[in-house]
C-alpha positions in Angstrom: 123.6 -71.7 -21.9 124.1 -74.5 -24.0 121.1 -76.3 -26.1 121.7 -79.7 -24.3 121.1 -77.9 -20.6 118.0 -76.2 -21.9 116.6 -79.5 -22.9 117.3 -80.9 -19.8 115.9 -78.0 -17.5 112.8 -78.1 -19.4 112.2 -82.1 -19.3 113.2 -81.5 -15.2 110.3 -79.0 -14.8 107.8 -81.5 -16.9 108.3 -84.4 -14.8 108.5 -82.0 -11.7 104.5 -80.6 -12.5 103.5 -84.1 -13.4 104.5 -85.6 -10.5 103.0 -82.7 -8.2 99.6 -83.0 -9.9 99.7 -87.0 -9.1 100.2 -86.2 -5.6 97.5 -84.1 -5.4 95.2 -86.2 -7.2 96.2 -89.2 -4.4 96.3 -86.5 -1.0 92.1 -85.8 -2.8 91.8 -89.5 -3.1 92.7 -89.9 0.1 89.8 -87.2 1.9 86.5 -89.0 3.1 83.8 -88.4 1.0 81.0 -86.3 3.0 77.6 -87.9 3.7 75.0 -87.0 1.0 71.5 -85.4 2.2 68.6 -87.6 0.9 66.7 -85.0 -1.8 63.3 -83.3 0.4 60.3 -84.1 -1.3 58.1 -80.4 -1.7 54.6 -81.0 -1.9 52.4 -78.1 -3.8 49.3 -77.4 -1.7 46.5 -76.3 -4.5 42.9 -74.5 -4.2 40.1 -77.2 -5.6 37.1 -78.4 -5.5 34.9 -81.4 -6.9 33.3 -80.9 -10.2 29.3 -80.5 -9.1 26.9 -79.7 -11.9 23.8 -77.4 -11.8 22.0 -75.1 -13.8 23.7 -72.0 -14.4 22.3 -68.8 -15.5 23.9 -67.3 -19.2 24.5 -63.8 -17.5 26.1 -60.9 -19.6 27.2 -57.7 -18.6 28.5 -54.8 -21.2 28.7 -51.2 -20.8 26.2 -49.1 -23.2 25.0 -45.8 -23.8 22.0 -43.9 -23.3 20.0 -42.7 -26.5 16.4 -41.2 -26.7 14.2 -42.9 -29.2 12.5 -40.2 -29.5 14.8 -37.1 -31.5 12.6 -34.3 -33.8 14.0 -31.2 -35.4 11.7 -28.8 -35.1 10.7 -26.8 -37.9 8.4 -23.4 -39.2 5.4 -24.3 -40.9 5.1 -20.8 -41.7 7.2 -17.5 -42.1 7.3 -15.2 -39.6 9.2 -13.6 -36.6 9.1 -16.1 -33.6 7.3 -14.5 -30.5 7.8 -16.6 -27.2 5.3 -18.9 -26.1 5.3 -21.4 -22.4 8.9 -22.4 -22.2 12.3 -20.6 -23.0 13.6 -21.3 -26.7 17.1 -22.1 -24.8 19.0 -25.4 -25.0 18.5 -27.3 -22.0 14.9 -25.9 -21.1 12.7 -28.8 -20.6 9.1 -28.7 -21.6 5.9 -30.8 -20.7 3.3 -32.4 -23.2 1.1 -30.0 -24.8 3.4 -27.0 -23.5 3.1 -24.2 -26.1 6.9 -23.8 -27.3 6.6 -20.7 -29.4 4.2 -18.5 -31.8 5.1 -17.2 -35.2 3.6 -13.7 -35.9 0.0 -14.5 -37.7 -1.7 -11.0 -36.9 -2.2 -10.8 -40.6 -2.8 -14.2 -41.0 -5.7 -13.9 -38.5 -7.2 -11.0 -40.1 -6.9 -12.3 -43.5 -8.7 -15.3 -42.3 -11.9 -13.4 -40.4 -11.8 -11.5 -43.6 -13.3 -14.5 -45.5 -15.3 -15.8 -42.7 -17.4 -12.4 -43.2 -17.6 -12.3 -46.9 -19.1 -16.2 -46.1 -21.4 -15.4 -43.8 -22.6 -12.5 -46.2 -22.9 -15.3 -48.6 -24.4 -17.4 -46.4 -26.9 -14.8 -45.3 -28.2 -13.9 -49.4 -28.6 -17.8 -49.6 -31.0 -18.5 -46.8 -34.3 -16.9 -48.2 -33.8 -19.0 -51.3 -33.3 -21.9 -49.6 -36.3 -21.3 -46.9 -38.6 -21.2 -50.5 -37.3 -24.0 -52.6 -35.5 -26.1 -49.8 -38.0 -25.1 -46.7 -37.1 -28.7 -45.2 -33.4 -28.1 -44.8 -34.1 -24.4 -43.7 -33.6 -24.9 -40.1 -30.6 -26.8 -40.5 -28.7 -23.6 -42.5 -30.0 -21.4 -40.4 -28.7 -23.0 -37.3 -25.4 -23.3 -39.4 -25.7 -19.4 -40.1 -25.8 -18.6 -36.1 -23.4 -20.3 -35.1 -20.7 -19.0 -37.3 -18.2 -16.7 -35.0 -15.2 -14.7 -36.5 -12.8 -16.1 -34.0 -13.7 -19.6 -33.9 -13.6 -23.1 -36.7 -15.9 -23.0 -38.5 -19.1 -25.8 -37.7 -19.5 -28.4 -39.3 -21.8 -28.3 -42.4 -25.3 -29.6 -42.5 -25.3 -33.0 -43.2 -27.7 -32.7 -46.4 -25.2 -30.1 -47.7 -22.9 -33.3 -48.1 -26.0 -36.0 -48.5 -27.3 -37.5 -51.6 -29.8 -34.6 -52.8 -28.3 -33.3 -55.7 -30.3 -30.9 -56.6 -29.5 -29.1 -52.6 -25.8 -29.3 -53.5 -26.2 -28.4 -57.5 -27.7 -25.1 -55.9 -24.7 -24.7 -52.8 -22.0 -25.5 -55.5 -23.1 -22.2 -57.9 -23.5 -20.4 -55.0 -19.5 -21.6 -54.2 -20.6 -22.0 -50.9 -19.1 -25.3 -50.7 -16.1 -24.1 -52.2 -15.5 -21.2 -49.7 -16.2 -23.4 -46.8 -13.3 -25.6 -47.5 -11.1 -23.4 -48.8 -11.8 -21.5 -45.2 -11.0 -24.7 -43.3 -7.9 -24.9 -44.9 -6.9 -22.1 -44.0 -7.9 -22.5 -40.5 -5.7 -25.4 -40.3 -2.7 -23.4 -41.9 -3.4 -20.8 -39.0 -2.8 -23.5 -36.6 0.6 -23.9 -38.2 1.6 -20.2 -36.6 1.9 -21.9 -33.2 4.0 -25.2 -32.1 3.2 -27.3 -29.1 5.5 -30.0 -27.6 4.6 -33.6 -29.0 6.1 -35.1 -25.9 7.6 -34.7 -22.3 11.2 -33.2 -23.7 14.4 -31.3 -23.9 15.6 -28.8 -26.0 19.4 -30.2 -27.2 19.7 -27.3 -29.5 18.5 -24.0 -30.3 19.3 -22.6 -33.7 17.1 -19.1 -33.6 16.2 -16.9 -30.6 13.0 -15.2 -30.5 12.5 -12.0 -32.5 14.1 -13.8 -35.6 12.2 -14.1 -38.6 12.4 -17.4 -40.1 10.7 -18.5 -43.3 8.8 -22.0 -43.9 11.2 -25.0 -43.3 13.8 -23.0 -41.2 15.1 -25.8 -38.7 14.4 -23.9 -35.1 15.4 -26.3 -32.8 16.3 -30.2 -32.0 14.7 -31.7 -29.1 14.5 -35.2 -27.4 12.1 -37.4 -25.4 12.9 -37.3 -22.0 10.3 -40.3 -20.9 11.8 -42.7 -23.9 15.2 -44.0 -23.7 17.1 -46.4 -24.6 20.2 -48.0 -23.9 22.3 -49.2 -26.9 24.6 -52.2 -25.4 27.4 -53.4 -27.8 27.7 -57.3 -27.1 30.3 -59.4 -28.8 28.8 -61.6 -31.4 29.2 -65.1 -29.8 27.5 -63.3 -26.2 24.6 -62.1 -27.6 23.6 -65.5 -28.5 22.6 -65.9 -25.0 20.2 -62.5 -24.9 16.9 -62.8 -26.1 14.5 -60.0 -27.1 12.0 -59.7 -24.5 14.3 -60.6 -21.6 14.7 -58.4 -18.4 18.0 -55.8 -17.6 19.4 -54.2 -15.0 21.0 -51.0 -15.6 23.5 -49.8 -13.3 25.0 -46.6 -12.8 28.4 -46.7 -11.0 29.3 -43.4 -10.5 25.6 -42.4 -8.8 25.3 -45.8 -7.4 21.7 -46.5 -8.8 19.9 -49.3 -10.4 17.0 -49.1 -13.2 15.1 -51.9 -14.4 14.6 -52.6 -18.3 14.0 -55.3 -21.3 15.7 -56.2 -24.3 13.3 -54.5 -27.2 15.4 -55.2 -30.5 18.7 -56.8 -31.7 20.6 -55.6 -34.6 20.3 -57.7 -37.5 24.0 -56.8 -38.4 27.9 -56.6 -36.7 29.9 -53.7 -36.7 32.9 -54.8 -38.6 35.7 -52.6 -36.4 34.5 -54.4 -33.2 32.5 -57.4 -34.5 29.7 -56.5 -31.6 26.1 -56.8 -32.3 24.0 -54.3 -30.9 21.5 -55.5 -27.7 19.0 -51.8 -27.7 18.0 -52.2 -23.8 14.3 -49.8 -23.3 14.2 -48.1 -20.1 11.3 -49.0 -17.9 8.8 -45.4 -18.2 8.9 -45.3 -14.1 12.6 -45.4 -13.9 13.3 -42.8 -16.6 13.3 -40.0 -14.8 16.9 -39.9 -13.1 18.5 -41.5 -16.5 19.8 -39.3 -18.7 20.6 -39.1 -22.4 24.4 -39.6 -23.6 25.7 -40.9 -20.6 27.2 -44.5 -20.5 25.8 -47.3 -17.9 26.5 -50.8 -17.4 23.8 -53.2 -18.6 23.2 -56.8 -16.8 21.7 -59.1 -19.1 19.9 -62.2 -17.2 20.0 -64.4 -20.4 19.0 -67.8 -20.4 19.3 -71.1 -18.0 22.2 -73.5 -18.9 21.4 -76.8 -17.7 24.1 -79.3 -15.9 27.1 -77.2 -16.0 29.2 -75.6 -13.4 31.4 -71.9 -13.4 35.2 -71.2 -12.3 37.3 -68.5 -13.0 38.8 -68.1 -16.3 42.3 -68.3 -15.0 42.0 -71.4 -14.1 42.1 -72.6 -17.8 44.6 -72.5 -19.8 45.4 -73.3 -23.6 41.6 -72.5 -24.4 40.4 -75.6 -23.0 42.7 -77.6 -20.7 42.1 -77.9 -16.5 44.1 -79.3 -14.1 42.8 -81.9 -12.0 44.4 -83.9 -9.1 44.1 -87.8 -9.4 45.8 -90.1 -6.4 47.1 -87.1 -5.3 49.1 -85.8 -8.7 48.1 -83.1 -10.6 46.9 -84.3 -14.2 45.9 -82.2 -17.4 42.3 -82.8 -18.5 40.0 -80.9 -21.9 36.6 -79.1 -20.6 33.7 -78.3 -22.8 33.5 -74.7 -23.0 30.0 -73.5 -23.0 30.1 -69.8 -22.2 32.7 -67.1 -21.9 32.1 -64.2 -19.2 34.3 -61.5 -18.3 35.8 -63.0 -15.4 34.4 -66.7 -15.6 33.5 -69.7 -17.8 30.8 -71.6 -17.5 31.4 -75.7 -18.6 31.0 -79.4 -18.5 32.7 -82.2 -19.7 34.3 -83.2 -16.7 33.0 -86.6 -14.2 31.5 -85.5 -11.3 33.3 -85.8 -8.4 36.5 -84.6 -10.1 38.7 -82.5 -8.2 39.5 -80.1 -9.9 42.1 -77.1 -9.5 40.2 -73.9 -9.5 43.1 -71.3 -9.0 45.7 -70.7 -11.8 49.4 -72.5 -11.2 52.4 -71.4 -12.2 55.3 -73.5 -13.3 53.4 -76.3 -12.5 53.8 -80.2 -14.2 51.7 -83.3 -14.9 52.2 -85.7 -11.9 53.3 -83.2 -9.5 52.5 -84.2 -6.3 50.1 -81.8 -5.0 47.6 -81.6 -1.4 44.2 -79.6 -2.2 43.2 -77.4 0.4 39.3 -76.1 0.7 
């Protein structure tokens, strides 16, 4: 095929695809244009509510844990093997006021003790005829004293003129060393008393280091117990809430698992912030009458009743958003409005700043816009 009939072939299909895409472009032309729909109008439907002020109590609830304020390590006074006394040396035994918790062999102790209690009565007893001939005033008194000496009790007390103001009495008692044995006796009565440890309070044993028949020496730590009647409840409150607690203030303590309520008062704040968790800790005392069912270690949820904030009003927390900004609904269009935050709660905010009588959007919205043409529903 020539060059001349390739040219013209190839101009014939131009003008043929040109003039096909006019016709089209005229048949389109040529087709009615269908009726347009006018555009629907969606109104949003949104919860609110008109801003009403009131007082509002500064409520604050945290989760704490229970700690007895009462812990002591108890420890030998003396050395000895440990005989058993009132209550089990076992961890987890509990034990009452006063109880006797355990003895510390002091046979020999005991006998060491009645030992010098007769070597001062013998003393006392070659003393009284001198004293019934230079001292015949005081005579009655010593002799008195003398009788009522026993082996296995305290000693009495000693005459009153033995410790008075005549010098000449207690010139002639002190080269006798009668003065001298009597106290050293007494102090050794009151080391005897060491041999045998009573419970200082209504209590638990939380550990046990030695069982009976061991022999311990003086200082051996024996055993760590707790208060049972004293707790407290250690509440860490972030910083900014516990401006609203005062010491003093009632609690409820709440236990969710056992379904049970306590009553209780703020006793201390600490005077310091953790710096992992920047809480402050609110120390919550158990009322006495309610301690009973409360137990050390476990973790209970604390309701602080705080203080009174005066004209403001509480929504929920998801109603705000960027910190501080509401939705309200003017002429029927939603507008963006700042609020005064006052307090932060867990699930609410308590605030003012608004006019009364706004109405204001109480529910969060999603995609929603200034002047959006909204109906509030109640």
């Amino acid at each position: 095929m020539s060059k001349r009939r390739i040219i013209i072939v190839s101009v014939g299909l131009i003008v043929l695809l040109g003039f096909s895409f006019v016709l089209m472009q005229v048949l389109v032309g040529m087709k009615p244009e269908p009726p347009r729909k006018a555009e629907e109008v969606v109104k949003r439907f949104v919860k609110a509510k008109p801003v009403a002020y009131h007082t509002v109590t500064a409520s604050v609830k945290a989760p704490g844990r229970v700690l007895a304020t009462k812990e002591v390590m108890l420890v030998a006074e003396a050395s000895g093997r440990i005989e058993p006394g009132e209550v089990a040396l076992k961890k987890g035994a509990r034990f009452r006021k006063g109880q006797k918790l355990l003895n510390i062999y002091k046979d020999e102790a005991e006998m060491a003790l009645r030992s010098r209690k007769s070597q001062f009565l013998n003393s006392l007893a070659n003393m009284l005829p001198d004293i019934k001939i230079d001292y015949p005033d005081f005579y009655d008194q010593f002799q008195q004293f003398f009788s009522s000496v026993r082996l296995d009790r305290d000693l009495p007390n000693l005459p009153t003129v033995a410790i008075g103001n005549n010098e000449q009495l207690k010139v002639f008692l002190a080269s006798r060393n009668i003065l001298s044995d009597y106290y050293s006796i007494k102090k050794d009565e009151m080391a005897l008393k060491r041999y045998t440890l009573y419970a200082p309070f209504d209590g638990t044993f939380t550990q046990v280091n030695f069982e009976v028949g061991a022999f311990v020496n003086m200082g051996t730590q024996l055993a760590k117990m707790i208060s049972t009647n004293n707790l407290e409840v250690e509440v860490p409150v972030e910083n900014r809430q516990s401006e609203w607690i005062k010491v003093g203030s009632p609690a409820i303590i709440h236990s969710t698992s056992r379904n049970k309520n306590w009553q209780g008062h703020v006793v201390r704040k600490a005077d310091f912030v953790a710096s992992s968790t920047q809480s402050r800790s609110i120390f919550v005392k158990v009322d006495p009458d309610n301690a009973r069912d409360v137990l050390s270690g476990e973790y209970l949820d604390v309701e602080f009743k705080g203080q009174e904030i005066p004209d403001a009003m509480e929504i929920q927390r998801s109603a705000v958003f960027n910190s501080n900004i509401v939705f309200t609904v003017v002429d029927g269009r939603l507008k963006k409005e700042p609020i005064n935050l006052i307090k932060y709660n867990e699930e609410t905010i308590v605030f003012n700043g608004l006019e009364p009588g706004t109405e204001l959007v109480v529910e969060p919205l999603i995609n929603a816009k200034e002047k959006t043409e909204v109906e509030i529903i109640r």
